[in-house]
N, C-alpha and C positions, 0 to 999 in steps of 0.2 A: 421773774421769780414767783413761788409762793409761799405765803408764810401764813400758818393757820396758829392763830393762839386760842388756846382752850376753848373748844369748838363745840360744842354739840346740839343734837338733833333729835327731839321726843319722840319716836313714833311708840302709839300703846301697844301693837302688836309684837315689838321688836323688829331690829332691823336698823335702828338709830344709829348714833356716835355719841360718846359721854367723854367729854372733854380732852378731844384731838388735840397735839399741838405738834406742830410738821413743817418743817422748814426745808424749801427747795430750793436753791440759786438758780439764778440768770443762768439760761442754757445747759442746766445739768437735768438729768432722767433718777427719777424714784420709781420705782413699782410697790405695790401693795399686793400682798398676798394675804389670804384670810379663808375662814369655810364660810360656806353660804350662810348669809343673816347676819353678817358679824357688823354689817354697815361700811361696805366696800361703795357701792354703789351709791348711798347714798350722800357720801363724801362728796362722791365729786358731782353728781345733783347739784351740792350746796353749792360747789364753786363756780358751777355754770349757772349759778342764780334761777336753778328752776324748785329749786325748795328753800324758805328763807331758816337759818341758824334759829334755833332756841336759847342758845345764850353763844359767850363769844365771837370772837369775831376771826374774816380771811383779809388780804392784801394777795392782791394779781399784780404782778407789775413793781419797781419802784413808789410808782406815784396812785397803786392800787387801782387803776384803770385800765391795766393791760385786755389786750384782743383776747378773750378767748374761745378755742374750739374743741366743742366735742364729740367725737368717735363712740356709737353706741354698738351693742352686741349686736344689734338689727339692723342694715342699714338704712332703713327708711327713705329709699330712695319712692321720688313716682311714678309710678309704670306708665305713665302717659306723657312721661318727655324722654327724649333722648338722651344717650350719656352727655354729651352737650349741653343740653339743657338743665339739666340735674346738676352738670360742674356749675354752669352759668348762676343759679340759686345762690353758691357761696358766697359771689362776687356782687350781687344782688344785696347782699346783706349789707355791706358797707360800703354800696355805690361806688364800684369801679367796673371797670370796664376790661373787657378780656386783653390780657397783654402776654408780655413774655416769660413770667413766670407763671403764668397758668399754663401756655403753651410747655414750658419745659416739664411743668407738673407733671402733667398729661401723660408727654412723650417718655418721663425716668416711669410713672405706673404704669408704662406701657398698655396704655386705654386710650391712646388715640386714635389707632384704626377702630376704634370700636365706636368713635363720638358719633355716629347714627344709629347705633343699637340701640334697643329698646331693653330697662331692665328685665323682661320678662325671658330675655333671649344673652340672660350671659349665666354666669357661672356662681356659684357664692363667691369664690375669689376673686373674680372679677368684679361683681358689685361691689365688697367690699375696699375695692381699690380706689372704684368711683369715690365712693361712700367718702373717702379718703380725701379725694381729690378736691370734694365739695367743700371739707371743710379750710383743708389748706390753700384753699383758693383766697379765701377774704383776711392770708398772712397774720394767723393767731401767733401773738409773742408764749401763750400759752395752750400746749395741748393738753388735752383730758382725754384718755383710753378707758374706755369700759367694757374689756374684756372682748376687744374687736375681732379674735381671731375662736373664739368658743363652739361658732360652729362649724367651722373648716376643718376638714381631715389634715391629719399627720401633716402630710407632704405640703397640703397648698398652707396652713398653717406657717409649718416654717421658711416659705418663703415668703409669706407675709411680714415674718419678724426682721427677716432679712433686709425688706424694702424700708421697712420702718427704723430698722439701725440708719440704714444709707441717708433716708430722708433727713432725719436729727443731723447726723453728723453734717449735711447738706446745709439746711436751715436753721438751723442752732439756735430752735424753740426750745422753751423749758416745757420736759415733757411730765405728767402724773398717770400713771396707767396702775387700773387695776387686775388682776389675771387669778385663775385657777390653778395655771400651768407655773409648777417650779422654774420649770429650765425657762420657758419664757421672762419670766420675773427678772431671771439673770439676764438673758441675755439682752434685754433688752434698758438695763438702767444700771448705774453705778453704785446703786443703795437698793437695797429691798426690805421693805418694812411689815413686818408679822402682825398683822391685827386680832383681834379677839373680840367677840361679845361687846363691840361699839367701840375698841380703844387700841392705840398702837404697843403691843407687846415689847418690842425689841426694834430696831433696824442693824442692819447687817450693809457693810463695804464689798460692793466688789471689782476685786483688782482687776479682773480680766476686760471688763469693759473698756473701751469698745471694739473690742478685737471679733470682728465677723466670724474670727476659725475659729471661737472659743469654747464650741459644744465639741472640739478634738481634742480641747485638753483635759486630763484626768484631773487638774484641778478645778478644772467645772463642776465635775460631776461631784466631787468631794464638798463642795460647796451645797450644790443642790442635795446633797443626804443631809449636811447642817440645817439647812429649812428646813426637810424634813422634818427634820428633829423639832426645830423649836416652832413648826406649826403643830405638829402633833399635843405639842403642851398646851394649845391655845385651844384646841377640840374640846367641844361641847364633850360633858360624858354622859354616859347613863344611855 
């Protein structure tokens, strides 16, 4: 689970959070949706402990020690190991050793044939699969999305989202993703939360999760003009 109580994060230029509070359960999916700057990003910074809270505090986990991993916009793989070797790094993190769920990892991203490629020699969707692979390789009870599918066109996009329903509903990590894309927001989390100017606006239910065919029904899309709507009211104006 995550549980953020009145959280926030000074940065001078803007960009921060002024006292989040966001509660996720054990194996359930939230998305965050927001405009650029509103402190999307740097949320989950906080929760992957690579920038420390200026006042309140989070819980990962029950016991506030849960695994976690994070999926960034880039995937920062290095071009000087293999996709093997790059998967290898996640398992590296928490000392294990490759077994059968990295192997079945691999083989559902469909980056197995690929484990001698070099990243300089795959695709953004591809990398980004790895990128994937790495971090669920060392079995985070919590994942962190930061907008992993931002630079993929349309098509390899949504079948990014697709792998990532299958995965959740596969391994039944508590997920927190933040995203650009409405339809993504939906489709991929059971709540989607409206941020603004460092703070959570509103969060929104959605029924249709986790239905894979849910961008064919008209109540999707009825849903995604409601965020519309209530992001449009969190927009900066002027």
């Amino acid at each position: 689970m995550v549980r953020i109580d009145d959280l926030s994060v000074a940065y001078p230029g803007g960009g921060g959070i002024d006292h989040v509070t966001l509660t996720v359960g054990t194996g359930e999916t939230c998305s965050i949706i927001g405009p650029s700057g509103c402190g999307k990003t740097t949320l989950l910074h906080c929760l992957a402990g690579l920038i420390p809270p200026t006042s309140g505090s989070f819980h990962l986990g029950t016991d506030g020690r849960a695994r976690v991993g994070l999926v960034q916009q880039r995937d920062a793989l290095f071009p000087w190991l293999t996709v093997e070797q790059n998967v290898d790094l996640g398992l590296r993190a928490v000392g294990r050793q490759r077994d059968d769920h990295v192997r079945r990892l691999m083989d559902s991203l469909d980056i197995d044939p690929l484990r001698r490629a070099y990243p300089g020699n795959l695709s953004g969707g591809e990398r980004q699969r790895v990128a994937i692979a790495r971090t669920l390789a060392s079995h985070p009870e919590v994942l962190l999305l930061d907008e992993p599918s931002s630079a993929l066109d349309a098509f390899t996009r949504e079948s990014l989202q697709d792998l990532l329903l299958a995965l959740q509903q596969e391994y039944r990590f508590t997920c927190l993703s933040v995203t650009h894309h409405i339809e993504e927001a939906l489709f991929l989390a059971q709540r989607v939360a409206v941020m603004g100017r460092g703070h959570i606006a509103t969060t929104v239910e959605n029924p249709l999760y986790p239905d894979p065919d849910a961008r064919t029904h008209q109540r999707f899309y009825a849903l995604a003009v409601d965020l519309r709507r209530q992001l449009g009211e969190v927009m900066p104006r002027g």
